[in-house]
C-alpha positions as CSV (number, residue, x, y, z in Angstrom):
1,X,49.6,119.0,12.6
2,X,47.9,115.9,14.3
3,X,49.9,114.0,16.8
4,X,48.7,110.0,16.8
5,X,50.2,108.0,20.2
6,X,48.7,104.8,19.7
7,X,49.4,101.2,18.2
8,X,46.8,99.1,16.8
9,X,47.1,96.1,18.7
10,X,44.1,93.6,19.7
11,X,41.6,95.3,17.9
12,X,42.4,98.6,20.0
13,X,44.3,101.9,20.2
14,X,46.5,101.7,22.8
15,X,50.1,103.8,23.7
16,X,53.3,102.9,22.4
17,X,55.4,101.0,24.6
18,X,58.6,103.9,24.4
19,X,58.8,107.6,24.0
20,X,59.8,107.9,20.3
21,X,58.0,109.6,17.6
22,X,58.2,109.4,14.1
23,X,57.9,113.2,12.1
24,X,55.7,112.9,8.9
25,X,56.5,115.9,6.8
26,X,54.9,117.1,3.5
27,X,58.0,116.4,0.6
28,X,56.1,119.6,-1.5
29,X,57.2,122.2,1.3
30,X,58.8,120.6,4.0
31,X,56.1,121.0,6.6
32,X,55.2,118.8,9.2
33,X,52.0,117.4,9.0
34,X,52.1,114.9,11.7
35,X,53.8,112.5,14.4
36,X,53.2,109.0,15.1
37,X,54.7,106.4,17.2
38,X,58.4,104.8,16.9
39,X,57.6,101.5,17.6
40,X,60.3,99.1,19.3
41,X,60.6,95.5,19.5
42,X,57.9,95.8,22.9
43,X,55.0,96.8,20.4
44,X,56.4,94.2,18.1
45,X,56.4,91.7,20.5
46,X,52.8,92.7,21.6
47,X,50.9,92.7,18.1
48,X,52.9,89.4,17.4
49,X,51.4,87.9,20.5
50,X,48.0,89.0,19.8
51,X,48.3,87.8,16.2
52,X,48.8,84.6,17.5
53,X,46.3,84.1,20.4
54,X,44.0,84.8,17.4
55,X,44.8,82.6,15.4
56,X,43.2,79.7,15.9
57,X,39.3,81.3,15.2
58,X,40.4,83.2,12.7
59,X,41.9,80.2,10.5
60,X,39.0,77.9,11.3
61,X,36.4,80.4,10.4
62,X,34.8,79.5,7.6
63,X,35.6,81.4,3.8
64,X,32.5,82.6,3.6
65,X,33.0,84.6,6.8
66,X,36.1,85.7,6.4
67,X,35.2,86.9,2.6
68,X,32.1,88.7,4.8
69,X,34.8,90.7,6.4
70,X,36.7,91.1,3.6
71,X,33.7,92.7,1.8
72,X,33.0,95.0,5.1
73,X,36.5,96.2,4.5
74,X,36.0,96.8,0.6
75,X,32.7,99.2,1.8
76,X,34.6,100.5,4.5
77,X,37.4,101.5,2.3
78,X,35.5,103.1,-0.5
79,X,33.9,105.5,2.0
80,X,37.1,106.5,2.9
81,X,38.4,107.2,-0.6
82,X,38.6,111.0,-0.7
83,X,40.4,111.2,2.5
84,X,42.7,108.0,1.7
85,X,43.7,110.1,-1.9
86,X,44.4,113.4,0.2
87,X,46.2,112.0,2.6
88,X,48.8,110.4,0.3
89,X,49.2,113.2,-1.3
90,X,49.9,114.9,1.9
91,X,52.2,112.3,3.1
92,X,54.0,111.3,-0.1
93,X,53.7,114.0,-2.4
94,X,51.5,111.9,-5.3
95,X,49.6,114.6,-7.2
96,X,46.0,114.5,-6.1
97,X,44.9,112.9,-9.6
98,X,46.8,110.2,-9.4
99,X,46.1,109.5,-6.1
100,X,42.8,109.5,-6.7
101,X,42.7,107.3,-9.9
102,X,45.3,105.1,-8.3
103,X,46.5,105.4,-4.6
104,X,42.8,105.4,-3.8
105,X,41.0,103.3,-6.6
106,X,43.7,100.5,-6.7
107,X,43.3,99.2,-3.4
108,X,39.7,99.1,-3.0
109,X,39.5,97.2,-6.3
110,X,41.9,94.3,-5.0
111,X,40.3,94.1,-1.6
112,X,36.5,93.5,-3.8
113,X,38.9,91.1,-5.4
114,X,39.9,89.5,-2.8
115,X,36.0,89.9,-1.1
116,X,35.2,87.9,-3.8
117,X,37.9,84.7,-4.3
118,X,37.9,84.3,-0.5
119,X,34.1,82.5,-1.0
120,X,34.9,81.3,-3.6
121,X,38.4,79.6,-3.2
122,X,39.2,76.0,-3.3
123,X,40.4,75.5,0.1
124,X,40.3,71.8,-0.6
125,X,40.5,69.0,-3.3
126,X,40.3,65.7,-3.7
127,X,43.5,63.8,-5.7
128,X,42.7,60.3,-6.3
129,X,42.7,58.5,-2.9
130,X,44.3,61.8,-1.0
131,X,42.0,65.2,0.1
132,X,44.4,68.1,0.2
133,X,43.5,71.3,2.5
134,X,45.5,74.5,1.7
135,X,45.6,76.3,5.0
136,X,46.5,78.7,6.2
137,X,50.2,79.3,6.9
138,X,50.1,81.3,10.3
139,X,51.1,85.0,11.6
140,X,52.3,86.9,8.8
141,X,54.6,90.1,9.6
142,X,54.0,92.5,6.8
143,X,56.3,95.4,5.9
144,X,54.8,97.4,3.2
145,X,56.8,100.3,1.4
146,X,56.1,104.2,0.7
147,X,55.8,104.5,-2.8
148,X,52.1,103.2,-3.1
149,X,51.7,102.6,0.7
150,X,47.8,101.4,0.8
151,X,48.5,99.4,-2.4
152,X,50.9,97.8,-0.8
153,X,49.3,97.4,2.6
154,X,46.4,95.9,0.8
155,X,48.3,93.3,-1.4
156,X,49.2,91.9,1.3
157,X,46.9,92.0,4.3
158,X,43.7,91.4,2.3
159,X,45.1,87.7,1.1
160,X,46.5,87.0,4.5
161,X,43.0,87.1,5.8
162,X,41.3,85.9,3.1
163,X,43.5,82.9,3.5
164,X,43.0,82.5,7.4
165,X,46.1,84.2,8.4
166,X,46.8,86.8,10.9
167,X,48.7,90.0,10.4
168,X,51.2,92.4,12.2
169,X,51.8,95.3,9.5
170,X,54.6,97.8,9.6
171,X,54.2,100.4,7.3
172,X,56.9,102.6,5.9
173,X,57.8,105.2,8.4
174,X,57.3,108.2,5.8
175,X,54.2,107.4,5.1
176,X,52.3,106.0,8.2
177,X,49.2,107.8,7.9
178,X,47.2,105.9,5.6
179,X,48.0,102.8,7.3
180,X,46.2,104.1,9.9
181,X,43.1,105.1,8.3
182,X,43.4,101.3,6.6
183,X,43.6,100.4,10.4
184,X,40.4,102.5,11.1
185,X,38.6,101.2,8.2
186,X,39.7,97.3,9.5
187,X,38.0,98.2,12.9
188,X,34.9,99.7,11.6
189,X,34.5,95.9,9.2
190,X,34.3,94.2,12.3
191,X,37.6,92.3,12.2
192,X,38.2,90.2,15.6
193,X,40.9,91.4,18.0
194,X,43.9,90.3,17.2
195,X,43.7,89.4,13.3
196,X,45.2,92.4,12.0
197,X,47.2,94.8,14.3
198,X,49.7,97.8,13.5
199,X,53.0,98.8,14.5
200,X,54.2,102.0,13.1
201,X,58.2,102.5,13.3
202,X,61.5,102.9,11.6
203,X,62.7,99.6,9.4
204,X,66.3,98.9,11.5
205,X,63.9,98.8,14.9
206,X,60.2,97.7,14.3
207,X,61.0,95.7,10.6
208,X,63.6,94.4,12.2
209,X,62.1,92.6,15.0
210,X,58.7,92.1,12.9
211,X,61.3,89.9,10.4
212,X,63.0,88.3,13.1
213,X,60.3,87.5,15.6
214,X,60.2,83.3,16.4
215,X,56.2,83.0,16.3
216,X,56.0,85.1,12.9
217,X,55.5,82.6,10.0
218,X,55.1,84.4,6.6
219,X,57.8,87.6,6.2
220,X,56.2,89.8,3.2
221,X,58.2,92.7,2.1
222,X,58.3,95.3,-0.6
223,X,61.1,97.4,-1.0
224,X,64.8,97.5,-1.8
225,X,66.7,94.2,-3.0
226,X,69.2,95.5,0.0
227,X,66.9,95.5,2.6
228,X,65.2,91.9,1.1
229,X,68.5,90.3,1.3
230,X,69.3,90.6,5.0
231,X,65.8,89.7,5.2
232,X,65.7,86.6,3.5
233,X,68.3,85.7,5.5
234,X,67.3,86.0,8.9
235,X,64.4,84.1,7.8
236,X,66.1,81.4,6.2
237,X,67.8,80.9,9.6
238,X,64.8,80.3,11.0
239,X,63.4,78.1,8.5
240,X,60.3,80.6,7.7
241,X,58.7,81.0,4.2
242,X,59.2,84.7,3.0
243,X,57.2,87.0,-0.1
244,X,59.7,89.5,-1.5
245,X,58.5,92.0,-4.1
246,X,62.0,94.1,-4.9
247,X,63.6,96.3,-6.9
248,X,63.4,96.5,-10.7
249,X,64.3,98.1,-14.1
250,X,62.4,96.8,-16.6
251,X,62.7,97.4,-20.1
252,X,60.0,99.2,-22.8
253,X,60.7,96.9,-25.9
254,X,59.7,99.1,-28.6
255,X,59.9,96.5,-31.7
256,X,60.1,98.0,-35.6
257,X,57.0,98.4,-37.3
258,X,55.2,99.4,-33.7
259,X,53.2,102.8,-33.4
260,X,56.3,104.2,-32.3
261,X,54.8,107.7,-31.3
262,X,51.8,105.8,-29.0
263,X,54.9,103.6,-27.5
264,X,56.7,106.3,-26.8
265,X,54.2,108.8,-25.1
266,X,53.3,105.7,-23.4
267,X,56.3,105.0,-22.2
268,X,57.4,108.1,-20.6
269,X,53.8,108.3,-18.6
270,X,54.6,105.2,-17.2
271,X,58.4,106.4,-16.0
272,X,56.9,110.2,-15.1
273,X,53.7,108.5,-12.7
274,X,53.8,108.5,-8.9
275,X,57.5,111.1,-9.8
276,X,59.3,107.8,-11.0
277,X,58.4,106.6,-7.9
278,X,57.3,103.0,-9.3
279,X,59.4,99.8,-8.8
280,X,57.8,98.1,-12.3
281,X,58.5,101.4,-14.2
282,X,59.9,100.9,-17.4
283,X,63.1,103.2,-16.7
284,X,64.9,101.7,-20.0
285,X,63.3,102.5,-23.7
286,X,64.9,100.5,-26.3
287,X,64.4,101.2,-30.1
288,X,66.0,99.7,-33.1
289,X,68.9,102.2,-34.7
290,X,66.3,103.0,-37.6
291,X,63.9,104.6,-35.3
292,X,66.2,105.7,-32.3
293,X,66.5,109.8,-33.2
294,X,62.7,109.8,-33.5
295,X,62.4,108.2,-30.8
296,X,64.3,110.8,-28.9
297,X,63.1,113.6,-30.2
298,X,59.8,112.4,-29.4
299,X,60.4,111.1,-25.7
300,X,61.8,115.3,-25.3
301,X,58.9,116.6,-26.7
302,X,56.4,114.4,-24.1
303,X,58.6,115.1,-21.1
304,X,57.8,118.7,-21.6
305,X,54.2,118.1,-21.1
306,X,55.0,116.7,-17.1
307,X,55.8,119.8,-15.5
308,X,56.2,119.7,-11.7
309,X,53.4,121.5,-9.5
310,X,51.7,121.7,-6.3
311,X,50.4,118.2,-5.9
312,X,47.3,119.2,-4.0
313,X,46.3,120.9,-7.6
314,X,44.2,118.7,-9.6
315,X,46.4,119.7,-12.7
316,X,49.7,119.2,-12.1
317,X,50.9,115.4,-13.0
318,X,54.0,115.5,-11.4
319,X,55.0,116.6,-7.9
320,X,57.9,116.6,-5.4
321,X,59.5,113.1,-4.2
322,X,58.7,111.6,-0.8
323,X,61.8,112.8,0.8
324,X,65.1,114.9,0.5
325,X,67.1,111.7,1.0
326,X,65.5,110.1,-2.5
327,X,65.2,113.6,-4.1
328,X,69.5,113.3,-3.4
329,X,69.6,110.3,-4.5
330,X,67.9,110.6,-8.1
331,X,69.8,113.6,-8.8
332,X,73.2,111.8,-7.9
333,X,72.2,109.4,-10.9
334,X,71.4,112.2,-12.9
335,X,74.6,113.7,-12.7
336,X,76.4,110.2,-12.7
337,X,74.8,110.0,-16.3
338,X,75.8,112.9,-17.5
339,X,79.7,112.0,-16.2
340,X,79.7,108.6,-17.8
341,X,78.6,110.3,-21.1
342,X,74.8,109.8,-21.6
343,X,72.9,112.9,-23.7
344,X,71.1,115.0,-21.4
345,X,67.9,115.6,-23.5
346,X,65.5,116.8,-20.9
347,X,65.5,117.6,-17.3
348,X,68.6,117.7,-15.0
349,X,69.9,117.3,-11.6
350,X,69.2,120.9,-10.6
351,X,65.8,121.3,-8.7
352,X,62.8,122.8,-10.8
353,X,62.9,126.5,-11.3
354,X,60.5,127.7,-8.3
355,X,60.6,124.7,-6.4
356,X,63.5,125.4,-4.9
357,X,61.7,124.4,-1.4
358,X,60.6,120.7,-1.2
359,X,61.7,117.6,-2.7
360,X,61.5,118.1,-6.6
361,X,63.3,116.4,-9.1
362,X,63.0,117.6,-13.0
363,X,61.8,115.4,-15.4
364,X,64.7,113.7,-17.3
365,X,65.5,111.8,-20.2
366,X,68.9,110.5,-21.6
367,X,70.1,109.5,-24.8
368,X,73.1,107.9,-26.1
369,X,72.9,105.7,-22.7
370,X,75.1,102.4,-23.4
371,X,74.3,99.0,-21.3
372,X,76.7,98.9,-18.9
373,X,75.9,102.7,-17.7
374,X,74.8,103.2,-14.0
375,X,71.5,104.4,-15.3
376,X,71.1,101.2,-17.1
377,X,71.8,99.1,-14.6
378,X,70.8,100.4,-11.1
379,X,67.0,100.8,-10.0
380,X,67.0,105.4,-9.9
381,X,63.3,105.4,-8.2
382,X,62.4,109.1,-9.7
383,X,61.6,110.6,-13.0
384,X,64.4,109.3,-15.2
385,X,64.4,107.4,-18.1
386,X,67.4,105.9,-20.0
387,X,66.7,105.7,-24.1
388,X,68.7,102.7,-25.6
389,X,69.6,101.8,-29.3
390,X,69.5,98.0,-30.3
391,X,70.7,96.6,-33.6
392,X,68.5,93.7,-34.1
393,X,65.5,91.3,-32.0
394,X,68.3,89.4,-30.3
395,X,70.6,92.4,-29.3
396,X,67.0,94.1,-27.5
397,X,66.6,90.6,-25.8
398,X,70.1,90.9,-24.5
399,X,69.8,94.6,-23.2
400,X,66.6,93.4,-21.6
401,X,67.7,90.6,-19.9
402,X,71.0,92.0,-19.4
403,X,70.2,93.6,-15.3
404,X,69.9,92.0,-12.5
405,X,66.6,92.7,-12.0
406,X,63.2,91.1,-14.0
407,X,60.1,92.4,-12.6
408,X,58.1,94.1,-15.1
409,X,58.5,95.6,-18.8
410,X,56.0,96.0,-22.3
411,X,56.8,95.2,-25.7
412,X,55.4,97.2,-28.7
413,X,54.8,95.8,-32.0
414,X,52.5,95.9,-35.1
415,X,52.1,92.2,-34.6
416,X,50.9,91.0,-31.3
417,X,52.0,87.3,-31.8
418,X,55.3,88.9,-32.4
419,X,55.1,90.7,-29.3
420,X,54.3,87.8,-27.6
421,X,57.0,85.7,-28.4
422,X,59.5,88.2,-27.7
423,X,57.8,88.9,-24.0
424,X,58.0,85.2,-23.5
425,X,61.8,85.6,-24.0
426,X,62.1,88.1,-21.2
427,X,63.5,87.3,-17.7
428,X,60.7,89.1,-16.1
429,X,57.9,88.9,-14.1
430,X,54.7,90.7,-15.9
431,X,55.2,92.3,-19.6
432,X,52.5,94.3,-21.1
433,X,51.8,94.3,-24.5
434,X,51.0,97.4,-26.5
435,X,49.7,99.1,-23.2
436,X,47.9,96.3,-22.5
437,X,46.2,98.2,-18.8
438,X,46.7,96.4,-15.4
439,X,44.8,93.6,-14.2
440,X,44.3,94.0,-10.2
441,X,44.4,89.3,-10.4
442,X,46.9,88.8,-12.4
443,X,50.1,87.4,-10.5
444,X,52.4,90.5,-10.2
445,X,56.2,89.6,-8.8
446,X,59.7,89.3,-9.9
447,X,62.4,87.0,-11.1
448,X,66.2,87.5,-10.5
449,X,67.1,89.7,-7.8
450,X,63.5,91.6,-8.3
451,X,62.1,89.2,-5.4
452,X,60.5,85.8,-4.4
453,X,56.5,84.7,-5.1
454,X,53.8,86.6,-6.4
455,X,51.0,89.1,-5.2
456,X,47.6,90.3,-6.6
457,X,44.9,87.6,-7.4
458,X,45.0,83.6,-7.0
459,X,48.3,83.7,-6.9
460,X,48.9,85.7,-4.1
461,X,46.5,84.3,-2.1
462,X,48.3,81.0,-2.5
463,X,51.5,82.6,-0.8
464,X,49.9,82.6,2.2
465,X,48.9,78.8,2.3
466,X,50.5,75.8,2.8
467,X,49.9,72.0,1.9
468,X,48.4,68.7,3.8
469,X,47.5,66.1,2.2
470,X,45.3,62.9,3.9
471,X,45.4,59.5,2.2
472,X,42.4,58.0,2.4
């Protein structure tokens, strides 16, 4: 068990301004694995004011500079990647695979992104008789969430400073510990004091003030549409600009005449990754009436393949869920399913025979699940995914577009025009088509209630600049 006292403020370590301490367990078996700091509106207050006194040298550095950091990060990083990969698995319970080939991978390949569009960016133009500067907008506060928690930290902090900015980041308090190698690996790059600093602490106290602070320009968040509400709020009432990325429950469109079998295996990988644990996860397969029994049958038989393990072992592909709250929660919407009358095809809400201890959820489909269900409607976040039959092109649309929510989704079709114009149709953010894979700089955010602006790439560099124009 290691026990971590400080705050990265100022390009230091230094103690936490109150006694508190956050307990980082291990979701597979309960252990604890570590303790860091409860951060209170002090530390806040601290790392906010050091954000700022930095600001000024850090936004009139030059791009090239800054994408010189940026690339001293990216080395910094990859060096780092075995013991980033282990320690979210330790911390959040991703099986060692994936966190390798994603927890790990993912994050360094944005931050070379964002090495590279940093010198290369177009910090200014000319527009007939006006030069326009985008600059940069000020102190962002970052909160980042737990389900890919360097991902996350990375989609946000490398574009801040690429763009000039400077950065206070709260991470997720179950998952703290890989925001502090991140902090570590930021040091070692030869980041000046002050441009990015760390708070660890629980959401109510530390987020809280982060969000609310009067010299914090830019909120960005990731996490529940609950939480992103109150947010938005407070920061409408001080007239600040905010980045929400929020919940979702997006839609596998699998059309007739697609490779249903490849659609289908497909599809459940994408629910059954990180343990469901994915806010663009495509939670609702729909398939015409024709196809919907095979489609069942099949979506059974490749659920039996993700067996939960130990997710230190390279061959499990599914492990435990980050905590017993959200291992609760998932199997209350497993049994609300079953109440409201979906087909329990696979899985349950019962844990996993011999994993009694820890956070494990089974695997589980449903079939016969109508619209309006719960399980249709309401973001699960764990291994569950919701089969739905449509009659025609326009009843799918409608079951699509028929949530709250629009942040990701796919579409499947032997035609790939056809696909295409049906994703065009859909009230969502990023659609791939027939597994198309993900592109770390293409814009990745929601419409609806799934959030505000866009990370990853160009445009999520561009949420952390602002306009002036000179007319000359």
């Amino acid at each position: 068990m290691q026990a971590h006292d400080g705050m990265y403020i100022d390009g230091a370590w230094r103690p936490a301004a109150g006694p508190g301490t956050i307990e980082v367990t291990n979701p597979a078996d309960g252990s604890l694995i570590a303790t860091v700091p409860a951060g209170n509106a002090d530390d806040v207050a601290a790392a906010v004011a050091a954000a700022r006194a930095a600001f000024p040298a850090w936004s009139t550095t030059p791009p090239s500079e800054r994408a010189a950091r940026l690339g001293a990060l990216h080395a910094a990083l990859e060096a780092r990647r075995e013991e980033i990969a282990e320690t979210v698995t330790a911390e959040l319970g991703s099986p060692i695979g994936f966190s390798h080939a994603v927890h790990a991978a993912v994050p360094v390949a944005v931050c070379a992104g964002y090495a590279e569009l940093a010198a290369g960016y177009a910090f200014e133009e000319k527009i007939g008789n006006s030069r326009v500067f985008h600059e940069p907008v000020g102190v962002v506060g970052a909160i980042t969430p737990w389900n890919y928690p360097l991902h996350q930290v990375v989609a946000k902090v490398a574009p801040a400073l690429a763009a000039g900015c400077t950065v206070v980041l709260k991470p997720a308090e179950d998952t703290p510990l890989v925001a502090q190698l991140f902090a570590e690996a930021v040091h070692e790059a030869g980041v000046p004091a002050g441009v990015f600093n760390l708070v660890t602490g629980f959401g109510p106290v530390a987020g809280q003030a982060l969000a609310e602070h009067e010299d914090v320009d830019l909120v960005s968040f990731t996490g529940s549409t609950a939480v992103g509400r109150r947010i938005g709020a407070a920061a409408g009432g001080a007239v600040k600009n905010v980045a929400l990325e929020l919940g979702g429950k997006s839609a596998n469109v699998i059309l007739p005449g697609a490779d249903l079998a490849k659609a289908v295996k497909v599809g459940v990988a994408n629910v059954m990754a990180n343990s469901g644990q994915t806010c663009s996860a495509w939670t609702r397969m729909l398939v015409d009436a024709a196809h919907y029994d095979e489609a069942v049958r099949l979506a059974a038989a490749a659920v039996a393949k993700y067996v939960p393990g130990d997710p230190a072992d390279e061959k499990t592909r599914v492990g435990p869920v980050v905590n017993a709250k959200q291992r609760d929660r998932v199997s209350g919407y497993i049994e609300r399913g079953v109440e409201d009358g979906a087909e329990l095809v696979a899985g349950g809400p019962d844990a996993p025979e011999g994993f009694e201890r820890g956070c494990y959820v089974r695997p589980t489909v449903f079939a016969g699940v109508t619209p309006g269900m719960a399980i249709a409607q309401e973001e699960i976040f764990g291994p569950v995914l919701s089969i739905l039959k449509y009659e025609d092109t326009e009843d799918a649309l409608r079951i699509a577009n028929g949530t709250v929510y629009g942040l990701a989704g796919a579409v499947w079709s032997e035609d790939e025009e056809e696909a295409v114009a049906f994703a065009r149709r859909l009230e969502t953010g990023q659609v791939d088509i027939n597994g198309g894979r993900f592109n770390p700089m293409a814009p990745f955010g929601g419409y609806k209630q799934s959030g505000v602006g866009r990370e990853l790439g160009k445009y999520g560099l561009g949420e952390y600049l602002q306009t002036k124009s000179l007319q000359l």
